[in-house]
C-alpha positions as CSV (number, residue, x, y, z in Angstrom):
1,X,50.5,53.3,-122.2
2,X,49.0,49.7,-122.7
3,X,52.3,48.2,-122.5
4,X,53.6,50.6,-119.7
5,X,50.0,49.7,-117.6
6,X,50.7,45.9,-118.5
7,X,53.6,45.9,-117.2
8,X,53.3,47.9,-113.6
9,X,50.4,45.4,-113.2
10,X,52.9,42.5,-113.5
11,X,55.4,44.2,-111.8
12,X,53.0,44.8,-108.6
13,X,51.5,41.0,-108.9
14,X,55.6,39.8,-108.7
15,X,55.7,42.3,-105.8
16,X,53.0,40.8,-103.9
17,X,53.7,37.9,-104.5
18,X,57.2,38.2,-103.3
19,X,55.6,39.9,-99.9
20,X,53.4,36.7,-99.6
21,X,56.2,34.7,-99.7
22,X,58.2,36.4,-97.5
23,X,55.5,36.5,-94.5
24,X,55.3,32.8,-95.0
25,X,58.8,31.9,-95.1
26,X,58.7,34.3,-91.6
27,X,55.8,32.5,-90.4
28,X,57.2,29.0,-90.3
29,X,60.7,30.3,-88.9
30,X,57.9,32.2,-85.9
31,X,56.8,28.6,-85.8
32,X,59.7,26.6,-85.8
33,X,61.5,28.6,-83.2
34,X,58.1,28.7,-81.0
35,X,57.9,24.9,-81.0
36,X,62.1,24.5,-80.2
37,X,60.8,27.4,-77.1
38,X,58.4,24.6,-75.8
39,X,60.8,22.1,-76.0
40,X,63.5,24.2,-74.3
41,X,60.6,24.9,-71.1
42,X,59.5,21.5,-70.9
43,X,63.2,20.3,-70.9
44,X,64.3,22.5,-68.2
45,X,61.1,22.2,-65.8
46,X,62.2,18.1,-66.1
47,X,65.7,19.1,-65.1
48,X,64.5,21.5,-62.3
49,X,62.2,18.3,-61.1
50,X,65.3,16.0,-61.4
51,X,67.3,19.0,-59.3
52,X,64.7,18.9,-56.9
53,X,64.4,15.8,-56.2
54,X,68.1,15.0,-55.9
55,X,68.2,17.8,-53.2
56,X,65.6,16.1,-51.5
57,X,67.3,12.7,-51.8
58,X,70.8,14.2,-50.9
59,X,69.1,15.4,-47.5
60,X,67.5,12.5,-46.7
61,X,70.8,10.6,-47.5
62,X,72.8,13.1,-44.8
63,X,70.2,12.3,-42.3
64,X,71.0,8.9,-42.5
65,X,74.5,9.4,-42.4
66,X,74.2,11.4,-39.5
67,X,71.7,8.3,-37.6
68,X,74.6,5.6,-38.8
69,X,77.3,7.9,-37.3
70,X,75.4,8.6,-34.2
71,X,74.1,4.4,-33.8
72,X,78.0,3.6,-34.1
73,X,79.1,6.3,-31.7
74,X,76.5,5.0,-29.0
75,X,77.7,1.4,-29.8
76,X,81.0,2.1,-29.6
77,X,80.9,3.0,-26.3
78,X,78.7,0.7,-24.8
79,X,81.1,-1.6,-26.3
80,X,84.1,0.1,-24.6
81,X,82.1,0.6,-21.3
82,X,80.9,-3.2,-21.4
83,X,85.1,-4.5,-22.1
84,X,85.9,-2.2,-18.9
85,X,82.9,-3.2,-16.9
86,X,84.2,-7.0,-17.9
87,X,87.8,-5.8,-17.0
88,X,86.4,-4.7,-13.2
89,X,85.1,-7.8,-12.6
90,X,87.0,-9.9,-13.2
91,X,89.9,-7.8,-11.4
92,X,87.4,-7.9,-7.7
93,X,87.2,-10.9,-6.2
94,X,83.7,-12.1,-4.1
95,X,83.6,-12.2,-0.7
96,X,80.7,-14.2,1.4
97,X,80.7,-15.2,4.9
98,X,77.9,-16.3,7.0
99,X,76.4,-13.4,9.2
100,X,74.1,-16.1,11.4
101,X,73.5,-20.3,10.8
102,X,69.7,-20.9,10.0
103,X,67.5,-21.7,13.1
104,X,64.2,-24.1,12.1
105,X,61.3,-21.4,13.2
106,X,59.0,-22.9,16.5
107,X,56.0,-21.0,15.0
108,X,54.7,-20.0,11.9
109,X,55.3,-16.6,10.7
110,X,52.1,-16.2,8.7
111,X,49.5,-16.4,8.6
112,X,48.6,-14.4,11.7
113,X,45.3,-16.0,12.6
114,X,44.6,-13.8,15.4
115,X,45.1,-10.4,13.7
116,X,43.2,-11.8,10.8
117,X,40.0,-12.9,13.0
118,X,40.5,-9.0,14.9
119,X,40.3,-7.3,11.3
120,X,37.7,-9.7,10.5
121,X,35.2,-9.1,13.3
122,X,35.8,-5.1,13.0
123,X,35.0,-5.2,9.2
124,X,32.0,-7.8,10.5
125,X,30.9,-5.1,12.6
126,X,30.8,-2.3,10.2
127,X,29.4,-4.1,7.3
128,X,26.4,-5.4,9.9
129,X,25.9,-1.6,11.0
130,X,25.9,-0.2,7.3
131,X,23.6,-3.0,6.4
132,X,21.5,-1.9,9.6
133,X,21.8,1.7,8.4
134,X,20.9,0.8,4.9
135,X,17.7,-1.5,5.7
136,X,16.7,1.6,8.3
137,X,16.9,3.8,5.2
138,X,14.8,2.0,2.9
139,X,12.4,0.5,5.2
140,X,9.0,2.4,4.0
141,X,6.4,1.0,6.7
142,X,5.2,2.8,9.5
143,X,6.9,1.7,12.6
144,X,5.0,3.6,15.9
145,X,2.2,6.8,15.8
146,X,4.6,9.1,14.8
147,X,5.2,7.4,11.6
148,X,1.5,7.9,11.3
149,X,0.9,11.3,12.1
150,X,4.1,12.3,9.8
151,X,3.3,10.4,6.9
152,X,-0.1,10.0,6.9
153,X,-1.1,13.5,8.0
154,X,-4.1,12.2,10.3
155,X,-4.0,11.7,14.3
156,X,-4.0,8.3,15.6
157,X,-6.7,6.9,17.4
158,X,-5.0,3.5,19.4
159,X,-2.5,0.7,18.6
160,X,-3.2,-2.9,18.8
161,X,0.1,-4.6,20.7
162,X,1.3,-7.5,18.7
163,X,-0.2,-10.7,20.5
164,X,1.7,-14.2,20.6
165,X,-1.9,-15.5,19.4
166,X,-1.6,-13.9,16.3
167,X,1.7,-16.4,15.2
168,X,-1.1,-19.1,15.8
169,X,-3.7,-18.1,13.3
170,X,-5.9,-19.0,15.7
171,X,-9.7,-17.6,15.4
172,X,-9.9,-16.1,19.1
173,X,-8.0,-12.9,17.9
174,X,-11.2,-11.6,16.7
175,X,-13.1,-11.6,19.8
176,X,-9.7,-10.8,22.3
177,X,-10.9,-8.6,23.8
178,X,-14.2,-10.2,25.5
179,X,-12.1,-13.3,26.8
180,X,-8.9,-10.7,28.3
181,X,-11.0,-7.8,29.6
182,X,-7.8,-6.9,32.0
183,X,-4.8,-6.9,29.2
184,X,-3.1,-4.0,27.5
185,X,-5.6,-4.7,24.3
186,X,-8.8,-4.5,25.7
187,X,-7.3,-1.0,27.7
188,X,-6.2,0.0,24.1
189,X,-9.3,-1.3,22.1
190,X,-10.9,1.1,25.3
191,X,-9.2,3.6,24.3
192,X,-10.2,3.8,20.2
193,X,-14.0,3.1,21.4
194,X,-13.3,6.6,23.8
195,X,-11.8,8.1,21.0
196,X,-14.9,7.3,18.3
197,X,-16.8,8.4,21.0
198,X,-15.5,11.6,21.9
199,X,-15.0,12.8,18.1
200,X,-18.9,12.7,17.1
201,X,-20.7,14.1,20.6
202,X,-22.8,15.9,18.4
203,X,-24.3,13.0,16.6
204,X,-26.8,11.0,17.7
205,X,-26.5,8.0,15.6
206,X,-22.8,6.6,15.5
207,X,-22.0,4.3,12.3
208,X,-18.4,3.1,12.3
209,X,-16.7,1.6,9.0
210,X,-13.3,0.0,9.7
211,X,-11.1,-0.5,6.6
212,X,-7.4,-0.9,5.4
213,X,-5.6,-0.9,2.4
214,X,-5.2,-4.4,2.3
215,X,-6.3,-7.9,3.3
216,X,-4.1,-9.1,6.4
217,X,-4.1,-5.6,8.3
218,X,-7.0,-6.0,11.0
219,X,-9.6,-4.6,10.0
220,X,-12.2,-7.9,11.1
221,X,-10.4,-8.0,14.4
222,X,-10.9,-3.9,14.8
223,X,-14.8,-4.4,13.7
224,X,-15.0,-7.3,16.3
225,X,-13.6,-6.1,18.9
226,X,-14.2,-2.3,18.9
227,X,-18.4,-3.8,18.6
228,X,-17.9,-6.1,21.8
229,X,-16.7,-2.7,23.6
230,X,-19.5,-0.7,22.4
231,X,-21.3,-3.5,23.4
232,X,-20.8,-2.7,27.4
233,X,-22.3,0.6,26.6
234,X,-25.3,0.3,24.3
235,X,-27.0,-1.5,21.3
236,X,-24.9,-2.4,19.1
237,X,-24.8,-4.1,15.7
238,X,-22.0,-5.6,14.1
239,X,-22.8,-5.6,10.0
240,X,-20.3,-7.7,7.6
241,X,-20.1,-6.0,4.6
242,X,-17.3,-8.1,3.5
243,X,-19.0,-9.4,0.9
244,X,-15.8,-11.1,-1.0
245,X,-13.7,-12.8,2.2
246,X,-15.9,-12.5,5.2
247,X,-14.7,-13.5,8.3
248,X,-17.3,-12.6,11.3
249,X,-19.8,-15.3,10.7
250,X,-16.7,-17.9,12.1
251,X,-16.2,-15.9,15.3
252,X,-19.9,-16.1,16.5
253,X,-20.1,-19.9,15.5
254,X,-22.3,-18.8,12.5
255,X,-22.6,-21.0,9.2
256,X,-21.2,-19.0,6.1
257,X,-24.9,-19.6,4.2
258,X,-26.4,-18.1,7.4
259,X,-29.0,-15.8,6.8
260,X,-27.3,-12.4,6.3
261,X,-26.7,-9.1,4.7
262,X,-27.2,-10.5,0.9
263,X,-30.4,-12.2,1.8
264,X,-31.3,-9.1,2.8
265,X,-30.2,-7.7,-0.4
266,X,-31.8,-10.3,-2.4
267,X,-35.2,-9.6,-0.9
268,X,-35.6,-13.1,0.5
269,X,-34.9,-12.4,4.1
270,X,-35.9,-9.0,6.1
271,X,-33.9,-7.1,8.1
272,X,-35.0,-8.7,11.9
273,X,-34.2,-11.9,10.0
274,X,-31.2,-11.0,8.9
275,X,-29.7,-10.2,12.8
276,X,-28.7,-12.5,14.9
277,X,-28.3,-11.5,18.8
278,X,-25.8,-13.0,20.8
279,X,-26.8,-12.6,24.9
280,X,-23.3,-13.3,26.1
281,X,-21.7,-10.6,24.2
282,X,-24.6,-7.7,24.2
283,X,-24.3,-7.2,20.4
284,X,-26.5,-8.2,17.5
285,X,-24.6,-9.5,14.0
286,X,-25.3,-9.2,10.5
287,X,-23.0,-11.8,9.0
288,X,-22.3,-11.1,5.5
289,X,-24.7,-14.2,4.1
290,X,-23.7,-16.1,0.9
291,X,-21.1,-14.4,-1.2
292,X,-23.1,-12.5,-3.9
293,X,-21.4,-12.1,-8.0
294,X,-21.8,-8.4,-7.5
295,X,-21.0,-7.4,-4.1
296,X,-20.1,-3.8,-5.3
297,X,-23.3,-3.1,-7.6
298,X,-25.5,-4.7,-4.1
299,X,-23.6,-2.3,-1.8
300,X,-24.1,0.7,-3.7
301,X,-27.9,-0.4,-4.4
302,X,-30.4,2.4,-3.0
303,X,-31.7,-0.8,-0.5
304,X,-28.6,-1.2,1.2
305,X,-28.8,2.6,2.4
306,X,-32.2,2.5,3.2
307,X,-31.5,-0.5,5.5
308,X,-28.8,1.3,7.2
309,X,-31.4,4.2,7.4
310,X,-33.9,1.7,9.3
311,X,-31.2,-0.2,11.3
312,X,-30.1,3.6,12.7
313,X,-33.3,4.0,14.7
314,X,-33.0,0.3,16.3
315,X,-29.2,0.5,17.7
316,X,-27.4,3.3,19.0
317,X,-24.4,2.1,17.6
318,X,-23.4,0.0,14.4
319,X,-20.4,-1.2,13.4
320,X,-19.3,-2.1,9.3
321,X,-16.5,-4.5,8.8
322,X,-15.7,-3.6,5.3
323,X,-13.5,-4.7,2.1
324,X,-10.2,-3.0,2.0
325,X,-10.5,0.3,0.6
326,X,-7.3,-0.1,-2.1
327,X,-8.0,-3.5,-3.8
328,X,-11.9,-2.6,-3.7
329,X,-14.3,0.4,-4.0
330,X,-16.7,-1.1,-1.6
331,X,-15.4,0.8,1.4
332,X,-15.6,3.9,-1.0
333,X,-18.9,3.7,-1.5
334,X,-20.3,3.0,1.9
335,X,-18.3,5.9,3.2
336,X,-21.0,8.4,2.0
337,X,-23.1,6.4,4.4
338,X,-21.1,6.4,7.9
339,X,-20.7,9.2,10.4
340,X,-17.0,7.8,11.0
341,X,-14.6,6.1,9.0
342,X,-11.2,4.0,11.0
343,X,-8.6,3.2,8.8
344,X,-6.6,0.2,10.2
345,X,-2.3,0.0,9.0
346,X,-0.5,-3.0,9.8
347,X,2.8,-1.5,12.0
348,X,6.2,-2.5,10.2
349,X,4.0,-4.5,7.2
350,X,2.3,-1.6,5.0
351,X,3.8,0.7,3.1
352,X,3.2,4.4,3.7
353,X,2.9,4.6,-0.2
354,X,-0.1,2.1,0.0
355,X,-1.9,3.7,3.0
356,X,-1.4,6.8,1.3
357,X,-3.2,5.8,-1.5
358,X,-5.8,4.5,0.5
359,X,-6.8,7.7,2.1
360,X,-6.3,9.6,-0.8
361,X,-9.1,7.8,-2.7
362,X,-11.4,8.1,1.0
363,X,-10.7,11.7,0.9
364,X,-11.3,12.3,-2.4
365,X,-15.0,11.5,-1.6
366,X,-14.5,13.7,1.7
367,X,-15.1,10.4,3.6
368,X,-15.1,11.6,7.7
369,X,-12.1,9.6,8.4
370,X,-11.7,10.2,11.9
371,X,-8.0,8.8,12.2
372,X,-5.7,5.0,12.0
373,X,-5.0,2.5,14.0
374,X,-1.6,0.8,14.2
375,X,-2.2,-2.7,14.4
376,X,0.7,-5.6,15.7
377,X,2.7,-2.8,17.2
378,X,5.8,-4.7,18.8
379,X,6.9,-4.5,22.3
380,X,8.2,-0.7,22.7
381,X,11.8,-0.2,22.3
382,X,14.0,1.9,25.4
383,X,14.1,4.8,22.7
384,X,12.4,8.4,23.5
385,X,10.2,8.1,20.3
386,X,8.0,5.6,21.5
387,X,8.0,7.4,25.1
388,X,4.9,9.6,24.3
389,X,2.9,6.2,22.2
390,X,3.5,3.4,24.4
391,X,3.3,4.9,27.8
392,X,0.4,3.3,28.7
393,X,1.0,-0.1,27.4
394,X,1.5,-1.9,31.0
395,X,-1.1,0.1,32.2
396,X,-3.9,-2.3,34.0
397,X,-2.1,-5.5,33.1
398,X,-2.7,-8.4,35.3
């Protein structure tokens, strides 16, 4: 049994062994013919790459075969139709003759001088009426009293005619209307005086402030003036509150360090001192006196208003030549003080914009603005919108 046991032991070890060695010997032939499969695929995905590609080089080769055949069809028969065309002409002969002989011209075809000076002065004419057109368009002053009353939204009291004096700077201007009592101004500075009349009958003490938006406009000449026609009616005082360009003192023939409003101010002078009366003219001034530092700080002083207060009960009526209204606040502040307030535009000079703003700042302190006067208003024109302003503008001229 020993023997017998020994031996099926060995006999099983040999047959295991022998399996083991079969599986291996399978193995590597699994191996070997897996490794010759890979080289089989990658050989025949090179050769299906080299296919392809040949296929795409083989088209690309007909296409060109087909250009080359096509370029040498088209040049073959420009070719034959160039030899014919060559053939043709060769085979017709040219024939000239002369139609008419050459004449030397007696005038110049071109240029056309006269046509050209025809287009020139019709495209002359309607570049000078766009340009008209154009500068209408833009213009932004105001021209006549409706101008006013549109833009402005206040009624207008008088206009001033423009006055050959005025190109002459000369002084007189201011006091116009005392030396031409008979003219179209002195009928128009009539006329504003009715007007700031009329629009306070319920007041008994009148105090007038003229102002503008700007230096130049007339105000001084208004002041003057519109005083030397109350004048003819009452006693009147004419109070320069200019305080930074006065110009009243040079009309009456004053001296600017006359005594005057700022002495006034200053507490060196008193009021009666501070007036001067001129016979000829019916009116009593109050020149504006040597220019202060602080003309605003001495108008809005609590002794300027009590002046005014004190100078009511004297005069019946008093006028107030003040600063302009947008540079300055002076005219601002002395509004609060005035029954009436005249606000002087210079016609075809200032802006609608600027008068605008002007107002706006009067109104904002509910200054009684009673209406403007257009100043330097040129000759009417023969046009229906000036019809209803200028109608009286001849009217007691002599």
């Amino acid at each position: 049994m020993i023997v017998a046991v020994a031996e099926l032991e060995t006999t099983e070890k040999n047959v295991r062994m022998q399996i083991l060695n079969v599986v291996e010997s399978i193995k590597k032939e699994y191996e070997i013919a897996r490794a010759k499969e890979n080289h089989l695929s990658g050989a025949m995905n090179r050769t299906k790459r080299d296919v392809t590609e040949i296929n795409r080089k083989e088209g690309k080769l007909q296409a060109l075969e087909r250009d080359i055949e096509a370029n040498r069809n088209i040049y073959e028969t420009f070719l034959s139709r160039y030899k014919e065309t060559s053939a043709v002409s060769e085979m017709q002969p040219v024939n000239a003759r002369v139609v008419d002989p050459a004449v030397i011209p007696s005038s110049p075809s071109k240029p056309k001088k006269g046509l050209i000076i025809l287009i020139a002065l019709v495209l002359s004419l309607i570049t000078g009426t766009m340009i008209a057109f154009l500068i209408e368009a833009l213009d932004n002053t105001l021209e006549d009293g409706q101008d006013v009353e549109e833009k402005l939204h206040l009624s207008l009291l008088g206009i001033i005619p423009k006055l050959s004096i005025w190109l002459n700077k000369d002084i007189k201007v201011l006091r116009y209307y005392t030396d031409n009592i008979h003219t179209p101004f002195a009928e128009n500075i009539r006329t504003i005086r009715s007007g700031i009349l009329m629009s306070g009958l319920d007041e008994k003490q009148k105090v007038v402030l003229v102002t503008s938006s700007i230096p130049g406009e007339g105000k001084s000449m208004m002041a003057v003036n519109l005083a030397l026609a109350l004048g003819q009616m009452g006693n009147v005082l004419l109070i320069g509150c200019d305080l930074r360009r006065p110009s009243i003192w040079k009309v009456f023939g004053l001296d600017s360090k006359d005594v005057g409003l700022s002495h006034f101010m200053l507490g060196t002078h008193t009021l009666d001192q501070s007036i001067h009366f001129f016979k000829k003219e019916h009116i009593s001034v109050m020149p504006a006196g040597v220019l202060p530092p602080n003309p605003l700080e001495m108008l809005s002083a609590q002794r300027f208003a009590k002046g005014l207060e004190v100078l009511k009960k004297k005069f019946d009526h008093i006028v107030i030549d003040s600063a302009p209204a947008v540079a300055v606040s002076d005219a601002i502040v002395m509004s609060q003080l005035v029954n009436q307030v005249i606000y002087m535009v210079k016609a075809d000079e200032t802006a609608y914009q600027l008068a605008q703003e002007g107002l706006k700042r009067l109104q904002k302190v509910n200054a009684p603005v009673v209406g403007v006067v257009l100043n330097q208003v040129s000759p009417p024109r023969k046009s229906s919108r000036h019809g209803h302003y200028y109608g009286y503008y001849g009217y007691g001229k002599t």
